[in-house]
C-alpha positions, 0 to 999 in steps of 0.5 A: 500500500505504501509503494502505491500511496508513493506512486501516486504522489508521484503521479499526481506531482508530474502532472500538476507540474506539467499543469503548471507549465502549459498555464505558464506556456499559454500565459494564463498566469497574469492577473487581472486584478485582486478579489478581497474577499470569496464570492459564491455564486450560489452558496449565499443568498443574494443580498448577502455580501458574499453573494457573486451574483449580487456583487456583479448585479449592484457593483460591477454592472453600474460602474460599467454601464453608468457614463457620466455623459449618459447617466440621464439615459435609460439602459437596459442591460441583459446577461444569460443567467449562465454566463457565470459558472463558479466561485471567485476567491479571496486573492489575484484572479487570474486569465486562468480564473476568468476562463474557469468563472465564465468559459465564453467568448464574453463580448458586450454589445452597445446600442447607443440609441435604440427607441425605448418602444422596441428596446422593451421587446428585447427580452422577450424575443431574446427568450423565444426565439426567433422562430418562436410563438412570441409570448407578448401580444403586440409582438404577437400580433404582428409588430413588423417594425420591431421584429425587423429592428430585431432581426437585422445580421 
């Protein structure tokens, strides 16, 4: 038992080694910055501090998307509820952390100025599909002008 336990070890040490070098290899070590404290994504409850989601709902986002130039404008903005997939820790957050929260190609789109009156249609068509039964009536009944704003390439 004790040769296997030493076999292991050894096995495991090699490949955290060889870990540890392809991170280094595809520079996935440089840090973005520093996170003071542990943030769960789903082990405290919203409103508690250490709640991720609520730290990127009412810290992240605002200091994103609040210009002081464009503070006066509504905004909408909209994030798939998957796009966060784990924990963040207290301490340096890493390329390699970034890919292991959210393991996508995180690009953001800006629409400076689109009407309030199709904007507010965003979400449900979002929800459904192109093809899709729409599920709000006006949309449903054939409001040509925002499903034509919607499905522009």
């Amino acid at each position: 038992i004790q040769i296997c336990i030493h076999l292991i070890r050894l096995l495991a040490e090699k490949i955290s080694n060889q870990v540890t070098q392809i991170r280094h290899e595809l520079d996935l070590t440089s840090t973005f910055g520093c996170s003071p404290r542990d943030y769960y994504l789903s082990r405290a409850p919203y409103d508690d501090k250490a709640s991720f989601p609520c730290l990127i709902i009412q810290d992240v986002i605002p200091s994103v998307i609040l210009q002081d130039a464009r503070r006066s404008n509504p905004r909408i903005f909209l994030m798939n509820s998957g796009q966060l997939r784990f924990d963040v820790f207290k301490g340096p957050f890493t390329d390699d952390d970034s890919f292991i929260e959210a393991p996508f190609q995180n690009t953001f789109q800006f629409l400076p100025s689109v009407p309030y009156h199709i904007a507010k249609y965003t979400l449900s068509i979002l929800n459904t599909g192109k093809l899709a039964k729409r599920r709000d009536p006006e949309v449903d009944s054939g409001n040509k002008s925002v499903l034509r704003y919607f499905s522009r390439g």
